[in-house]
C-alpha positions in Angstrom: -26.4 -1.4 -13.7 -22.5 -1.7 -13.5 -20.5 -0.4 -16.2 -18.4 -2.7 -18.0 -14.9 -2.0 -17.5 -12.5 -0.5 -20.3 -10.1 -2.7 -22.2 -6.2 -2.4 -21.2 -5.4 0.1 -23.3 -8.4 2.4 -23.2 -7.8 2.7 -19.7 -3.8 3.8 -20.2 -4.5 6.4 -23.1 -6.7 8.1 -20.8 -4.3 9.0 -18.1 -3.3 12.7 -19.0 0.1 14.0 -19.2 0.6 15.2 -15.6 0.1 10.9 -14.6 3.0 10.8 -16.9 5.3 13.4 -15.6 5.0 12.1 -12.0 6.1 8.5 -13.1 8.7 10.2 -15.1 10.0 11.6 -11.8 9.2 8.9 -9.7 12.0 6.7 -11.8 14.6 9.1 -11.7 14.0 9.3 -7.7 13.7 5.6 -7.2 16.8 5.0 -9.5 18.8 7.1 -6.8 17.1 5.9 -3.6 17.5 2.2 -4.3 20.5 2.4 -5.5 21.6 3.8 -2.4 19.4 1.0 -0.4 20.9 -1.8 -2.6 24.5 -1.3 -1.1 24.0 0.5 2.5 23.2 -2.4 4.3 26.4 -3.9 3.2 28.1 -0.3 3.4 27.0 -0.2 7.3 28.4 -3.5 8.6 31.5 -3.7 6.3 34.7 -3.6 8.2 37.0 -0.9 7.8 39.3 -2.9 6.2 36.5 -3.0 3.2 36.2 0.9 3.5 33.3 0.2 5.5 31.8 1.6 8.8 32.3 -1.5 10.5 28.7 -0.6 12.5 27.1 -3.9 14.7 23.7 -5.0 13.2 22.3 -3.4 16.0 23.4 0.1 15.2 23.0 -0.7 11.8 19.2 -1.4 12.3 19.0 1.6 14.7 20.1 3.8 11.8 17.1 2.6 9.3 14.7 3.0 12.3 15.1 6.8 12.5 15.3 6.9 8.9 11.8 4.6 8.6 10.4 7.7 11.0 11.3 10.6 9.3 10.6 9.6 5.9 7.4 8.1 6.7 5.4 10.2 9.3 6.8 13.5 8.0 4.2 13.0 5.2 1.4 13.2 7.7 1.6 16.6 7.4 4.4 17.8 4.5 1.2 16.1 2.5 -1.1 19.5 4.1 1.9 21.8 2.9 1.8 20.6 -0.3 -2.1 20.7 -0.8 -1.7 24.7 0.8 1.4 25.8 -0.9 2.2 24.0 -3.8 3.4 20.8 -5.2 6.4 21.9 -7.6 7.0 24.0 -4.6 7.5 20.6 -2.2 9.5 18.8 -4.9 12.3 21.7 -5.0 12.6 21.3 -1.6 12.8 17.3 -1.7 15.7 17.3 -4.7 17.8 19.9 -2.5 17.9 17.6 0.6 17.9 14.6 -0.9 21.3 15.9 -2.4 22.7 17.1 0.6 21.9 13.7 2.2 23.5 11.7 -0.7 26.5 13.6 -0.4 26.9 13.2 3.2 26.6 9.1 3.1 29.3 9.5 -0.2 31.9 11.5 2.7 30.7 9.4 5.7 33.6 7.3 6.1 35.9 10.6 5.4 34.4 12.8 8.0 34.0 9.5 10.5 37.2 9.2 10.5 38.2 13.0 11.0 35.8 13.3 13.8 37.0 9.8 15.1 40.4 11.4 15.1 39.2 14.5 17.2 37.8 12.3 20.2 33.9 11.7 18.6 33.2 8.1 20.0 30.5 6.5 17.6 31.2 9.1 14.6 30.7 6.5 12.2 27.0 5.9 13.2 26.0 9.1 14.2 27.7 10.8 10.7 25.4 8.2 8.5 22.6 8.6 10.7 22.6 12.8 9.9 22.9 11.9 6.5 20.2 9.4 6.1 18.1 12.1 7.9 18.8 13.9 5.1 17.4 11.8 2.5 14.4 10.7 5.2 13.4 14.1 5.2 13.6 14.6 1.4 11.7 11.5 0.4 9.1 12.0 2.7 8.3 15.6 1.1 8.5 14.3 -2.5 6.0 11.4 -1.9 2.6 12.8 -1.0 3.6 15.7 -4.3 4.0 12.5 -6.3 1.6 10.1 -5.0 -1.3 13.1 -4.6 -0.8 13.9 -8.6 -1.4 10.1 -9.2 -4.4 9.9 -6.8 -5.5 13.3 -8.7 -5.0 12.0 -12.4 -6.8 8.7 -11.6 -10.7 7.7 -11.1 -12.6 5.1 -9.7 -12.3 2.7 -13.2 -8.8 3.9 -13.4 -7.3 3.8 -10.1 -6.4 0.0 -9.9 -4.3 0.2 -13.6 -2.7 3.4 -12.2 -1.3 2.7 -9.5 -0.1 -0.6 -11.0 1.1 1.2 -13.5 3.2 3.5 -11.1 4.6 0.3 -9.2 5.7 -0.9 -12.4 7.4 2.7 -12.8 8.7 2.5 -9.2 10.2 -0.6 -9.9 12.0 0.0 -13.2 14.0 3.0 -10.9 14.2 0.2 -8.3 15.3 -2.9 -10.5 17.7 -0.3 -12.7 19.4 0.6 -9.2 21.3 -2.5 -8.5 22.5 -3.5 -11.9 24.3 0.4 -11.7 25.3 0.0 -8.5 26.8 -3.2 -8.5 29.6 -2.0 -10.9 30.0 1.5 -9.7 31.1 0.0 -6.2 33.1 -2.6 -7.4 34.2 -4.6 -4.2 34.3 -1.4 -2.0 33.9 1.3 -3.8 30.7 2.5 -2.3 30.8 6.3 -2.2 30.7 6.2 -6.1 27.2 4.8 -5.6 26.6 8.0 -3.4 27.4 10.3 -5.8 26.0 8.7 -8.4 22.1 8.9 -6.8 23.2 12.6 -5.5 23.6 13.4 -9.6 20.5 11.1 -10.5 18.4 13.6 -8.1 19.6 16.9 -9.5 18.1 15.8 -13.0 14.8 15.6 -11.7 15.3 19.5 -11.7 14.7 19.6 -15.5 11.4 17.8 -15.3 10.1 19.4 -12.3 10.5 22.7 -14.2 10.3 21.7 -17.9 6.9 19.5 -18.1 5.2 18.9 -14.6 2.2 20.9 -14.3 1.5 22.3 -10.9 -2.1 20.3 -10.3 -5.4 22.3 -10.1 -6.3 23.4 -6.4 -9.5 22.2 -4.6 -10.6 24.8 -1.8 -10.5 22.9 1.6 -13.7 22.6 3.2 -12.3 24.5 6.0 -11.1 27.0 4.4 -7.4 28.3 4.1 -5.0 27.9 6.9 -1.7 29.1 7.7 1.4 27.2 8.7 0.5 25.9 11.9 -3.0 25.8 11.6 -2.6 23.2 8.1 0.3 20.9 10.7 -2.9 21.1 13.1 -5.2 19.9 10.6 -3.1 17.3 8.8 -2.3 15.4 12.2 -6.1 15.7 13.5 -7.6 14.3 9.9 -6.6 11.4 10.5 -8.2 10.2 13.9 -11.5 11.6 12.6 -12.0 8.2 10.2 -11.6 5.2 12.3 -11.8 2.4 9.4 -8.5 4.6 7.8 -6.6 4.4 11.5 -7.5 0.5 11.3 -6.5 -0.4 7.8 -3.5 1.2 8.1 -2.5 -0.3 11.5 -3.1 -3.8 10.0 -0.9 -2.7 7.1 2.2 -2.0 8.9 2.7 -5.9 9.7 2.5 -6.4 5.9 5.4 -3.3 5.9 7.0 -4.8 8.7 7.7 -8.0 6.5 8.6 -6.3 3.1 11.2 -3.7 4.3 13.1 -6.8 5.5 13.6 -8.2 2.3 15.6 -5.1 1.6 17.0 -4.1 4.9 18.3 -8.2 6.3 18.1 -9.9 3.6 21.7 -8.5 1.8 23.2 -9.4 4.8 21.7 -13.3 5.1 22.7 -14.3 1.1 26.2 -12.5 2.2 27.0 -14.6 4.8 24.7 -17.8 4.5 23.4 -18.2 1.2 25.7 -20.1 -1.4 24.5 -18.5 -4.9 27.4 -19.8 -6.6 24.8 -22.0 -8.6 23.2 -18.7 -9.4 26.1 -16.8 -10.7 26.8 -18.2 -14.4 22.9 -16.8 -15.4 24.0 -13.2 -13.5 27.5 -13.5 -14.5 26.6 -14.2 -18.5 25.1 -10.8 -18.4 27.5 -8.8 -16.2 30.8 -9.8 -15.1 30.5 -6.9 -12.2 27.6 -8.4 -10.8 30.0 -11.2 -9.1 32.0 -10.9 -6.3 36.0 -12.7 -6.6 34.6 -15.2 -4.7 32.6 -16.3 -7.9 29.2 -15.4 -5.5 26.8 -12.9 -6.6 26.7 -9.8 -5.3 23.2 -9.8 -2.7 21.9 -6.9 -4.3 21.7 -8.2 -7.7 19.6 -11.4 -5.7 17.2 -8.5 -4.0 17.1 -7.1 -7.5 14.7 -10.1 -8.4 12.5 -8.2 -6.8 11.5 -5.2 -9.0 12.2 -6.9 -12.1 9.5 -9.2 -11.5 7.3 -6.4 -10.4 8.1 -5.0 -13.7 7.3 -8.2 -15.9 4.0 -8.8 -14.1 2.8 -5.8 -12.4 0.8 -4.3 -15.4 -1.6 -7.7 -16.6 -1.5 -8.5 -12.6 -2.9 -5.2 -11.8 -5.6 -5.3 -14.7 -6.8 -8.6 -13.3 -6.9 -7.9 -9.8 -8.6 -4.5 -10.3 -12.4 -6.7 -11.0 -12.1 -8.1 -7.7 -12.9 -6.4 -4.1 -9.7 -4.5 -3.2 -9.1 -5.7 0.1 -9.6 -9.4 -0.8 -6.9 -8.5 -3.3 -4.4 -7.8 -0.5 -5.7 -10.6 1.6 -4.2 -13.3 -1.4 -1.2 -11.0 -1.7 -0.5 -10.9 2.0 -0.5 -14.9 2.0 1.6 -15.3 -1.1 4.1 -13.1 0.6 4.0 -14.2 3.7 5.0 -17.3 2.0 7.9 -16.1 -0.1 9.2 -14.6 2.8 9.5 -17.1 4.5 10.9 -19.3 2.7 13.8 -17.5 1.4 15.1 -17.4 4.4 15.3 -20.4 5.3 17.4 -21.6 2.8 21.4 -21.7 1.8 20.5 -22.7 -1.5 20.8 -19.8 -4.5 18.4 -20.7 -6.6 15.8 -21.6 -4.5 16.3 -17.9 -2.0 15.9 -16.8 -5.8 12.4 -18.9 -6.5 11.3 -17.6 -3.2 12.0 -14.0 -3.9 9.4 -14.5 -7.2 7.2 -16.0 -5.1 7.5 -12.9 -2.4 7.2 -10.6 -5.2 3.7 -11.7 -6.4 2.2 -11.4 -3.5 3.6 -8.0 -3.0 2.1 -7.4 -6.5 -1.6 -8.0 -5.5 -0.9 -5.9 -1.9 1.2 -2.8 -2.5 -0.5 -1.1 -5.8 -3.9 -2.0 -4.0 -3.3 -0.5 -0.8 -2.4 3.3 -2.5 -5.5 2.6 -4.3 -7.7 2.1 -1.9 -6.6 5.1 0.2 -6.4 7.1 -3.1 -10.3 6.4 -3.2 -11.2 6.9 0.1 -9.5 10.2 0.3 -11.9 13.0 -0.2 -10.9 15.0 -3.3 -9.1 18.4 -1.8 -7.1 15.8 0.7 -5.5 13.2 -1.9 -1.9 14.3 -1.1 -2.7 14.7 2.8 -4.1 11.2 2.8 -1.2 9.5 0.5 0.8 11.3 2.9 -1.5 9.0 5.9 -0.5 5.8 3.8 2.8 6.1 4.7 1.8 5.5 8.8 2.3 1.6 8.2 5.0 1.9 6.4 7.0 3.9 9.1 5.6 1.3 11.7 6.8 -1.5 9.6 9.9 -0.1 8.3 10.6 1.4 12.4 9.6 -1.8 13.9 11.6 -4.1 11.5 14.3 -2.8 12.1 14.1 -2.0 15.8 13.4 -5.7 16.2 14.9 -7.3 13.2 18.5 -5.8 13.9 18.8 -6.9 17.2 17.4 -10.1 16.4 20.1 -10.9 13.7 22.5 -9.6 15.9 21.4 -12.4 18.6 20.6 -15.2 16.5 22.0 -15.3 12.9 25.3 -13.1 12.6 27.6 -15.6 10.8 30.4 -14.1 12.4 29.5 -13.7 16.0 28.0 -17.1 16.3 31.5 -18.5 14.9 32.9 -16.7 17.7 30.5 -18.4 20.1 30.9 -21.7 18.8 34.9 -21.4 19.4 34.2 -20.6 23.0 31.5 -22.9 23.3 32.5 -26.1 22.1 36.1 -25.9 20.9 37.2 -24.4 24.4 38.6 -21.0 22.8 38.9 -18.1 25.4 35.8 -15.7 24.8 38.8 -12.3 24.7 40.7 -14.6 22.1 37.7 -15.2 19.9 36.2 -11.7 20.6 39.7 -10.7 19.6 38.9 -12.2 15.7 38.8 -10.2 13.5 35.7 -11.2 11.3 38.3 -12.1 8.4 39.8 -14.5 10.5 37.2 -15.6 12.7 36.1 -18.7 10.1 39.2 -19.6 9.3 40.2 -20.0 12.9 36.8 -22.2 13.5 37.6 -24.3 10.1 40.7 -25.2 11.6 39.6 -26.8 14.4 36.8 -28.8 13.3 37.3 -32.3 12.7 39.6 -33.0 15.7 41.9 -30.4 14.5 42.3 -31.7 11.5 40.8 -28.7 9.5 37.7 -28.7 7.2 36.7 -26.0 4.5 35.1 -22.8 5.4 31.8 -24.0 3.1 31.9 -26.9 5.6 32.1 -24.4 9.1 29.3 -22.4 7.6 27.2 -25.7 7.2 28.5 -26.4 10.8 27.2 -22.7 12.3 23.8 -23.6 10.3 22.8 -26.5 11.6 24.3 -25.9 15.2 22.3 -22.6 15.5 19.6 -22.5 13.0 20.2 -18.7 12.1 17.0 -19.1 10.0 14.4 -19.0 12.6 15.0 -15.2 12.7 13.0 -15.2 9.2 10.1 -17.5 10.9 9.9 -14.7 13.9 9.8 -11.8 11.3 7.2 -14.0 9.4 5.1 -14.0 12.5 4.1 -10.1 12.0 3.1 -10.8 8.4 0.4 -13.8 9.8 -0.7 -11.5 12.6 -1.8 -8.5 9.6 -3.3 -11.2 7.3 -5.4 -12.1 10.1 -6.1 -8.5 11.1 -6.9 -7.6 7.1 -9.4 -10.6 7.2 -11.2 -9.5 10.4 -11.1 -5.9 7.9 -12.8 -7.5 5.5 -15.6 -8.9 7.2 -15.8 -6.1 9.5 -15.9 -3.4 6.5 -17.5 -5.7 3.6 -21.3 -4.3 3.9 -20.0 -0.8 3.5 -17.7 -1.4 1.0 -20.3 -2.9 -0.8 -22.3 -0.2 -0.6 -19.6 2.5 -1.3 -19.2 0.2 -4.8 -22.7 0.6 -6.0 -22.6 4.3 -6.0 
């Protein structure tokens, strides 16, 4: 007979103090890391002019391809190096290049511009690419430590409100980010935001030392390896259980979709979005979270995000946890899909805003569910190898998004680039004159010789660039992945259901 589940708070007083510990690092970490994510993508394409790297879309979504790589298939095996050789050990390691990579994005623009000066064509992409190696490399190490003591302070009745728990925890670091870095960078001030996530990480030292407890050891099966025999094992695991290599294939669309929100999405409320009916609710609380322009900054919009997560996460993730787990991400994947969707295909602030609560609810009833779900598959002396596996859709998504999503924007919805076309195109302007523009000047230039040469606003080019090339079909072709894995987790479902069924009785 089934056991009837324990009340709310039952189930939180029984996490023990290790569960704690890993949250308590897991904020500190996000804090840093989304900070930093909150302003890069308008760091990357900023023009130099705005102490940026000037980079194209393209080479800006290049740049968070080989990042989405590193940080996300490392952990197929840094998770077997933690299980072997320790996982205070592995977070050391993560703090110290983590740090280095911080530092490196805070003196990008300083050592571009030296190397620039000494003949280095492309320094400015290829200086932030080494740095976000960096940090790649780092957060992939400190994941599977953090996500393997979670999997190994949570059970079966417990999994669902701990994970959910720790998304709540990784969204306080990640709704916390943006409201600091918004005023640390000013208008251009972006290496302050740099250093500031480079100091955030050191202070994960103190708890790393002070209070985490290494976790108990469970002997392998196959007994104790060395170096290249655990990178062996830890890539070969994984194609030994075929449902895992499926699920997480299926996964990566959902990926594909979220990491967009983050990664594109800055860069659409910049240039398309009007949030100017947004900005007295963001501005009544922080002055610094408008730009001149009385807009609001894009990452305080994103940060809608994470602080619904953090509002709803906990009673969401208590509900969803008496329901099958992978019809739980089926809803979620439609909700999102949704969300997604939609706030793209808007200029309206308040309703991108609606859209993003909408997004975030389904991502609720996904992303919590999935690490569950591979947290209980795992057997018990692989739980950091196989959070370590759960990553594999996310570096597909992440990869692939960007890959494609970058070159997409670049072709279809870069505000200033399709100005320039339009000039060519219909007001006769020669393509070196308008490829001449610089994107400072490339509106106002367009503005001017709309209605007959008469002039018209920049509000009213922007509506002109809208509806002449409907830059927000690029969201309905990113969209497109996240149908394709809600089909794909349905097919799961049905495919999987009798043994999951079984699995639940036991």
């Amino acid at each position: 007979m089934e056991q009837p589940k324990a009340s709310f708070w039952r189930q939180v007083r029984a996490f023990p103090a290790n569960f704690w510990f890993a949250n308590f690092m897991e904020i500190f970490e996000r804090l840093a890391f989304f900070g930093v994510r909150a302003i890069a993508p308008l760091y990357l394409v900023a023009s130099a002019e705005r102490n940026g790297l000037g980079l194209s879309f393209q080479e800006k979504g290049d740049i968070y391809m080989w990042w989405a790589l590193l940080q996300c298939l490392i952990p197929m095996v840094s998770g077997g190096y933690t299980e072997r050789y320790g996982y205070r050990k592995s977070l050391v390691v993560a703090f110290v290049l983590n740090i280095l990579g911080y530092i490196g994005m805070a003196q990008s623009k300083t050592l571009a511009d030296a190397f620039s000066a000494r003949g280095w064509e492309g320094a400015n992409y290829g200086v932030f690419l080494i740095a976000a190696c960096f940090v790649a490399t780092g957060t992939a190490i400190f994941k599977p430590a953090v996500h393997g003591t979670i999997a190994k302070t949570t059970t079966k009745e417990t999994s669902s409100m701990g994970w959910g728990l720790f998304y709540w925890v990784v969204n306080i670091g990640g709704a916390l980010a943006p409201m600091c870095a918004a005023p640390l960078r000013g208008e251009i001030n972006w290496h302050v935001v740099f250093y500031a996530a480079a100091a955030v990480t050191a202070f994960n030292f103190l708890p790393a030392f002070l209070l985490y407890r290494e976790p108990e050891k469970v002997p392998s099966k196959e007994g104790e390896k060395g170096p290249v025999g655990v990178f062996v094992s830890s890539i070969g695991t994984v194609f030994k259980d075929l449902r895992l290599v499926a699920f997480l294939l299926i996964f990566s669309c959902f990926w594909l979709m979220f990491m967009q929100l983050w990664d594109l999405l800055p860069n659409f409320v910049e240039e398309w979005v009007d949030t100017s009916d947004v900005a007295g609710v963001f501005g009544a609380v922080s002055g610094s979270w408008l730009l001149s322009d009385g807009q609001v900054k894009p990452e305080m919009i994103i940060n809608i995000n994470p602080w619904s997560i953090i509002l709803l996460v906990i009673p969401l993730s208590w509900l969803i946890g008496r329901i099958n787990k992978v019809v739980a991400m089926v809803i979620g994947m439609i909700v999102s899909l949704v969300g997604f969707v939609a706030c793209g295909s808007t200029m309206i602030g308040w309703l991108v805003c609606l859209m993003l609560l909408v997004f975030s609810i389904g991502e609720m009833m996904c992303s919590p569910t999935f690490s569950a779900y591979v947290g209980l598959i795992a057997p018990p002396d692989k739980k950091a190898l196989y959070m370590g596996y759960s990553n594999i859709p996310f570096a597909i998504g992440w990869a692939a998004g960007n890959g494609i999503g970058g070159r997409m924007y670049e072709a279809m919805s870069s505000k200033f680039d399709l100005a320039r076309r339009l000039l060519v195109d219909r007001f006769g302007l020669a393509r070196e004159a308008a490829e001449g523009l610089e994107n400072s000047e490339v509106l106002g230039a367009l503005a001017a010789k709309m209605n007959g040469g008469a002039g018209a606003t920049i509000d009213e080019a922007t509506r002109l660039l809208w509806s002449t090339y409907q830059p927000w079909k690029v969201w309905y072709y990113l969209g497109a992945f996240g149908l394709a894995g809600t089909i794909g987790m349905l097919l799961f479902y049905f495919a999987t259901r009798r043994s999951i069924q079984e699995s639940a009785r036991e």
